[in-house]
DOLO-633564 format. One record per residue (C-alpha): residue in one letter; x, y, z; residue number from 0. Coordinates in steps of 0.5 Angstrom, whole numbers, plus 500, padded with zeros to 3 digits. Layout:
BEGIN
[site a [X Y Z] NUM];
...
END
This chain:
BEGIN
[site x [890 870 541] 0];
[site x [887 865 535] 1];
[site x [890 859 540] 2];
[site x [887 861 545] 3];
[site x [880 861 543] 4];
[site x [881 855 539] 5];
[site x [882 851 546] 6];
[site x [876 855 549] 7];
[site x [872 852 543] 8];
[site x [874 845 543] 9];
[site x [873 845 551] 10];
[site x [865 847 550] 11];
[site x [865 843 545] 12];
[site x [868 837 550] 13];
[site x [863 839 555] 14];
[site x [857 839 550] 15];
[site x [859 832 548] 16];
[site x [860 829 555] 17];
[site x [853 832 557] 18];
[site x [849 829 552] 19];
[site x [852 822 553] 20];
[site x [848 822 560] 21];
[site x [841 818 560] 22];
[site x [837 824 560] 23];
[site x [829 824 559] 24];
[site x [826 830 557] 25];
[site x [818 832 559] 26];
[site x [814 837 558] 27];
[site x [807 838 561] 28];
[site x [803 845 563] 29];
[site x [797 847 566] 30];
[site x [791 852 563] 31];
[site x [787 856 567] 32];
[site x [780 860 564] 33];
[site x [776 864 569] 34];
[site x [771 869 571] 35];
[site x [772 875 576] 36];
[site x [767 880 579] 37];
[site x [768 885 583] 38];
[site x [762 889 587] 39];
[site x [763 894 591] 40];
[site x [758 897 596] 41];
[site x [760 905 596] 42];
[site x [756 909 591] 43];
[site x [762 913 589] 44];
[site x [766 906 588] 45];
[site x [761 904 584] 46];
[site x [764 906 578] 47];
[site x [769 901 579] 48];
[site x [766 894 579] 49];
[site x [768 891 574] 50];
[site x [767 884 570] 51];
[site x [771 879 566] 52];
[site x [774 872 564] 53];
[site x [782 871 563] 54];
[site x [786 866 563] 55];
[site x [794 862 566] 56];
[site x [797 858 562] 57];
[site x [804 854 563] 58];
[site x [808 851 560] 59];
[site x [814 847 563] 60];
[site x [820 844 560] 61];
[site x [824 838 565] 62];
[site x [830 835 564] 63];
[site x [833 829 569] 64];
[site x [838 823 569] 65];
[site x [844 821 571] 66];
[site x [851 825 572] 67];
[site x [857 822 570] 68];
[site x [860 821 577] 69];
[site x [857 815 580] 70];
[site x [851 815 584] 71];
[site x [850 822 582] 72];
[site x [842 825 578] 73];
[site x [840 831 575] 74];
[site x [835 835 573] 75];
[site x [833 842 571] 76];
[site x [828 845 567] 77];
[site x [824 852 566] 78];
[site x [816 855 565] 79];
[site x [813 859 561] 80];
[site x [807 863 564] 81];
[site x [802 867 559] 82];
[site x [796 871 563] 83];
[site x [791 876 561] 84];
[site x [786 878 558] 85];
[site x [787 877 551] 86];
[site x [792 877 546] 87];
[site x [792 885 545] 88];
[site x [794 886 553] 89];
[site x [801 886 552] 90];
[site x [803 888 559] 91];
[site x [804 881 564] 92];
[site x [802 877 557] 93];
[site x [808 872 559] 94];
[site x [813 871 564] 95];
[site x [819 867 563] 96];
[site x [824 870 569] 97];
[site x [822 868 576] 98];
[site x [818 861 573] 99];
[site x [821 855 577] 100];
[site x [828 855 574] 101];
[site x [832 850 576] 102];
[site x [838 845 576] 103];
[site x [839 841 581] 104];
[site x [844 836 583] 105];
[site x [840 829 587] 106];
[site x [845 825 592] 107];
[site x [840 820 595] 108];
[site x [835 824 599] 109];
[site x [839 830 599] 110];
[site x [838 836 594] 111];
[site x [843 841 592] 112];
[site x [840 846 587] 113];
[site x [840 853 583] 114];
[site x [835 857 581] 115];
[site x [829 861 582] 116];
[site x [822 860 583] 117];
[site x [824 852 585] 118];
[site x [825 850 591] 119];
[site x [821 848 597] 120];
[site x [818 856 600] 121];
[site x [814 861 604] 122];
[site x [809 861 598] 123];
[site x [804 856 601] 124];
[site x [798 856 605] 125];
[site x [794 849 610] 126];
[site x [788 854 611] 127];
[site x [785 854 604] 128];
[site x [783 848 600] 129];
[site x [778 850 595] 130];
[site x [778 856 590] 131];
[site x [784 862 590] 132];
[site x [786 864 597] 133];
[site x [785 871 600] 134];
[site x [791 875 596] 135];
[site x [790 872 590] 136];
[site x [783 873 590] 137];
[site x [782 880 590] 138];
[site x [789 884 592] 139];
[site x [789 890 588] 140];
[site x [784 893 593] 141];
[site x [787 890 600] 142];
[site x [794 889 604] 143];
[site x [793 882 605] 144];
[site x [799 879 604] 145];
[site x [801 877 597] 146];
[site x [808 875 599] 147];
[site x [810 874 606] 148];
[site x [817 878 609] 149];
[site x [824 878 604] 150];
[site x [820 873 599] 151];
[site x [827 871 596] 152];
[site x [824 865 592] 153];
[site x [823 870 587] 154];
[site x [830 871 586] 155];
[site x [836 867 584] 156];
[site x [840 863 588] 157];
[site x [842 857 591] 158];
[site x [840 852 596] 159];
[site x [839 845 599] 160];
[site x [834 840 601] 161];
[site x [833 835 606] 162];
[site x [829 829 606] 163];
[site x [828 826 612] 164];
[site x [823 821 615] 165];
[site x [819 827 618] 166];
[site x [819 832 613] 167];
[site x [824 836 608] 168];
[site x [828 841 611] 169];
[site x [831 847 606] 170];
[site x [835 853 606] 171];
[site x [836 857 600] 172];
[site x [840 864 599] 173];
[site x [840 868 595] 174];
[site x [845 875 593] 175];
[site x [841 880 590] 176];
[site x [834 880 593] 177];
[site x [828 882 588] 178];
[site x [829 885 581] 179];
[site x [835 884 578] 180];
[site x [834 890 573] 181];
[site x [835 890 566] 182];
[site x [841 885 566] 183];
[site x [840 880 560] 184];
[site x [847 875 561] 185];
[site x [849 871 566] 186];
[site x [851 875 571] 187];
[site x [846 879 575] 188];
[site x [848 885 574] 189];
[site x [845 891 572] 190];
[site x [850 894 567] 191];
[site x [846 901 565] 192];
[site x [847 903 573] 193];
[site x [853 900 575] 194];
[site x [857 906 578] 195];
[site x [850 912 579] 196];
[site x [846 912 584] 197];
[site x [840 908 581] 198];
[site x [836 906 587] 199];
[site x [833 899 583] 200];
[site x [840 896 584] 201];
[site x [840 897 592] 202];
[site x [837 889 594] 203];
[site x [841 886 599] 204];
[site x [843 879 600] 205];
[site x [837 875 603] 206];
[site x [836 868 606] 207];
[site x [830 863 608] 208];
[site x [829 857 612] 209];
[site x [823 852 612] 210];
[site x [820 846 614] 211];
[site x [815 841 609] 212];
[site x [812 835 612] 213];
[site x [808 830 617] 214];
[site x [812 829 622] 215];
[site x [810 822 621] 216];
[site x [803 822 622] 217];
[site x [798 821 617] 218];
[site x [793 826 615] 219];
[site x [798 832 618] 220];
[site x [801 837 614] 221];
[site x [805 842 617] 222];
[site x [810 847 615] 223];
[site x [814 853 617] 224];
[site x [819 859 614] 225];
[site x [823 865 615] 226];
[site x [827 868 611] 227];
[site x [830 875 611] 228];
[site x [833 881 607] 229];
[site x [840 883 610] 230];
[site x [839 892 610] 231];
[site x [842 896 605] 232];
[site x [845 903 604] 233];
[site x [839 906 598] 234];
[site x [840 913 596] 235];
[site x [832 913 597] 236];
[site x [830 909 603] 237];
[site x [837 907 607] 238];
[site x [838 901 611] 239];
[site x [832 898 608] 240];
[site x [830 890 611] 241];
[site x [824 886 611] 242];
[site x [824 880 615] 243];
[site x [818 875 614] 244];
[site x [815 868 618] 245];
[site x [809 864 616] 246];
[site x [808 857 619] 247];
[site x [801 853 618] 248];
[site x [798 846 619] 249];
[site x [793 843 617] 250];
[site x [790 835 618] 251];
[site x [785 831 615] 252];
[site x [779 826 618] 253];
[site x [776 823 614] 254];
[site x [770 827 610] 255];
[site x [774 833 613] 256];
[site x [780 837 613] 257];
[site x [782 843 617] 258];
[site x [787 847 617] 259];
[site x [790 855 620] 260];
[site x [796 860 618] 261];
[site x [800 864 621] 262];
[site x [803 869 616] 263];
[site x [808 876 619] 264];
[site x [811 881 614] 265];
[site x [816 887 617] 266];
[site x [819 891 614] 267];
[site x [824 897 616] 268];
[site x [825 904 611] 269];
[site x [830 909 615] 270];
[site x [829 915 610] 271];
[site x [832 922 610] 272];
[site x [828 925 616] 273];
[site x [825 918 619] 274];
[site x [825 911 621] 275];
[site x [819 908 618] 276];
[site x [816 901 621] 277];
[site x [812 897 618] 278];
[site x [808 889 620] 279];
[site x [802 886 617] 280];
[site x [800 880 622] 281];
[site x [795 875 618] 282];
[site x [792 869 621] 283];
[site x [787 864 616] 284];
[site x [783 859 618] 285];
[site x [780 854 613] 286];
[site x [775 847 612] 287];
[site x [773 843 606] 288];
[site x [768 838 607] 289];
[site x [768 832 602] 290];
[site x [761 831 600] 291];
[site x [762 826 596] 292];
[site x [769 823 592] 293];
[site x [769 829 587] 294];
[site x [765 833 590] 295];
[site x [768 838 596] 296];
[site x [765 845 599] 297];
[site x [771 849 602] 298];
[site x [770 855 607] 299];
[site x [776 861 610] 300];
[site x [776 867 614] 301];
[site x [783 871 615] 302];
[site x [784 876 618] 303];
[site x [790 882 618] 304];
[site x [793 886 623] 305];
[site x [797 892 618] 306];
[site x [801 897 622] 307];
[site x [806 903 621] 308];
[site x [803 905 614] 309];
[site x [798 910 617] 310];
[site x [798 912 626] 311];
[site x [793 906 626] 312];
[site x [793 900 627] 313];
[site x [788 897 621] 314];
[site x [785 891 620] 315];
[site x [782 888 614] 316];
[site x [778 882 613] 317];
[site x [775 877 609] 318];
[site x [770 871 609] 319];
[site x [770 865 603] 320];
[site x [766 860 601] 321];
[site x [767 856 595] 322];
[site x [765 848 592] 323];
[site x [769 844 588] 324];
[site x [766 838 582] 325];
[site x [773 834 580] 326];
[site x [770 833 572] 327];
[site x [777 827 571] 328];
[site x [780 831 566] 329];
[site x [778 838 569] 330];
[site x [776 840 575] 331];
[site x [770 847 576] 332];
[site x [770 851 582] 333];
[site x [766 856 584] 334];
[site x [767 861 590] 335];
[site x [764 867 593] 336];
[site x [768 872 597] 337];
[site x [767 878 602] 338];
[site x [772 883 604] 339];
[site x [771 888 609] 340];
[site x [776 894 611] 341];
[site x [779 893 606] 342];
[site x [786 897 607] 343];
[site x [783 899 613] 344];
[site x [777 903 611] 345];
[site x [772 901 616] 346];
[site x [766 903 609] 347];
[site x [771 900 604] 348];
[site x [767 893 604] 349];
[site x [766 889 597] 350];
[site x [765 882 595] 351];
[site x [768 877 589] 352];
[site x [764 872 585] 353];
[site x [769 867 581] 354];
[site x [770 862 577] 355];
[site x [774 858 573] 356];
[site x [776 851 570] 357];
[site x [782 848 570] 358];
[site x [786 842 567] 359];
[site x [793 839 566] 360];
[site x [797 836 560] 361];
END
C-alpha cells in the first residue's frame, strides 16, 4: 500500500512539473458595476411595493494560456468571481463562484475543445437591446419574461466544441447533469448526501445545445441562432420532466443606426401524479440605437411575450424602453427608463423602472 502511494506521489508530482514547463501567461482583469433601480407601481395596493436603491456587480476574472507540450497544440483556463448586492451586510447572493465562466480549453487552429461552465458561445444573448439592461434583467421579479431560454444548460458542466469558420463560430455543448448539481463539494458532481433516497434535487437529466454566432461574411450583420434541449427524467415529484428552448436574432449596423430583432422560445413538459402540464413562453423583441455623436447613443426596445399552460389562458406581458448611453473612455453612464404592462399576465398589474449605473473594467 506504501508503494503504491509512493507511485501515485511522484506521478502528480511528474505531471505538476511538465505543466509548469509550458509557456504560459496568467491574466487577471474584471468589470465593476454601481447602479440605481426604482420600482414605481401604479396600483394603490401595490404601492407599498416601490422600492429604491443602488447596488453593485463586481467581477473578477483569472485566465491562464500557452502552449501544450504536444506540437502545435494551446491551452487556456481560468475562473471568476462574481460579488452582488447591496451591501456587505446582505450575505444572501454576495458572491458566486460555481457557474462563473470555468473553463479549460484545448486550441487546435480554429477549433476549440473545451470543458467547463459558464464558458462556451450560448442562448444567453440578445441582437435587440443596445443600450442599457434587456427586459429580464431590468425587472424580472415581477414578470415572466425570459431570463433564460429552454434547458439553459450553460449554467451546467460539460463539455463542447467550437468551430470557427469563415461565416461565423458554430458550437455544441453537453452536459450530463442539467441545473444544480447539489451539495457535491469534489470532483464528481454527485450529490452524496442524496444518493440512494429520493431527493428530487437530483433528478436533472442530460441536456444539449446547439449554436451559431457570426456574419456570414457581411459586414455590419450579426446574427445567431441556438437550441438546446433537456432529456426527460423519472422525478419523484414532477415525472418526466423536459424543457426545450430555441432563440435566434439578428442585428445590422448602417452608419449612425443599429437594428436589430429577437426570437426567444421556452417549452416546458411536467407529467405529475394527476396531470400533464404544458407549458410555452414565446418572446419577440425589437430594438434601435441611433449614434448621436462617437460616444454618445440613445437606444430604445419593445418585447413582448406570449406565457401558456401556466394558467387556462394565454398571457401576454409587455415592455417599452429607452435609454442613453455617454462613453466617458475609462467609464461609461447609462440612464433608462422602462415600462411594463400585464406583468405576469394581469392586464392592471402595470409598473415602470428608472435605472442607472456606471461602469468600468480593469
Amino acid at each position: 500500500m506504501k508503494k503504491n502511494i509512493l507511485v501515485t506521489s511522484a506521478l502528480a508530482g511528474s505531471l505538476m512539473f511538465l505543466g509548469s514547463n509550458a509557456i504560459a501567461q496568467t491574466k487577471i482583469d474584471g468589470t465593476l458595476a454601481l447602479g440605481y433601480k426604482q420600482t414605481n407601481f401604479d396600483l394603490a395596493s401595490s404601492k407599498v411595493n416601490n422600492e429604491r436603491g443602488m447596488g453593485r456587480e463586481a467581477q473578477l476574472n483569472i485566465s491562464n494560456s500557452g502552449n501544450l507540450n504536444v506540437g502545435g497544440l494551446k491551452y487556456a483556463a481560468g475562473f471568476a468571481l462574481e460579488f452582488d448586492g447591496g451591501s456587505e451586510k446582505n450575505t444572501a447572493g454576495n458572491i458566486s463562484i460555481g457557474n462563473e465562466n470555468t473553463y479549460v480549453d484545448f486550441i487546435m487552429g480554429d477549433t476549440t475543445i473545451t470543458f467547463g461552465v459558464d464558458h462556451i458561445q450560448n442562448s444567453d444573448r440578445t441582437s435587440a437591446n443596445f443600450v442599457g439592461l434587456n427586459v429580464e434583467d431590468l425587472d424580472d421579479a415581477n414578470t415572466f419574461f425570459l431570463s433564460s431560454v429552454g434547458a439553459n444548460p450553460k449554467e451546467a458542466i460539460g463539455g463542447g466544441v467550437v468551430q470557427k469558420t469563415p461565416f461565423g463560430s458554430f458550437s455544441a455543448l453537453y452536459v450530463p447533469s442539467n441545473g444544480v448539481n447539489g451539495l457535491d463539494d469534489d470532483l464528481d458532481g454527485v450529490d452524496e448526501n442524496s444518493q440512494g433516497t429520493t431527493d428530487t434535487n437530483k433528478d436533472r437529466a442530460s441536456a444539449y445545445e446547439f449554436g451559431f454566432v457570426g456574419d456570414l461574411g457581411i459586414k455590419g450583420l450579426n446574427l445567431h441562432a441556438f437550441k438546446n434541449k433537456e432529456k426527460a427524467n423519472s422525478g419523484s415529484v414532477n415525472k418526466d420532466k423536459s424543457l426545450e428552448g430555441t432563440n435566434y436574432g439578428l442585428s445590422y449596423n448602417f452608419g449612425q443606426i443599429t437594428a436589430g430583432i429577437d426570437k426567444k422560445k421556452s417549452k416546458g413538459k411536467y407529467t405529475t401524479t394527476t396531470a400533464e402540464i404544458n407549458t410555452e413562453t414565446s418572446q419577440t423583441s425589437y430594438g434601435l440605437a441611433f449614434a448621436i455623436t462617437p460616444t454618445l447613443t440613445l437606444g430604445a426596445n419593445y418585447t413582448k411575450a406570449d406565457t401558456n399552460g401556466i394558467s387556462t389562458s394565454v398571457m401576454d406581458e409587455k415592455f417599452r424602453s429607452i435609454a442613453l448611453g455617454y462613453n466617458l473612455g475609462p467609464v461609461v453612464a447609462e440612464a433608462q427608463y422602462g415600462q411594463y404592462q400585464n406583468a405576469k399576465g394581469i392586464d392592471t398589474a402595470d409598473f415602470d423602472v428608472i435605472f442607472a449605473r456606471l461602469t468600468t473594467k480593469f
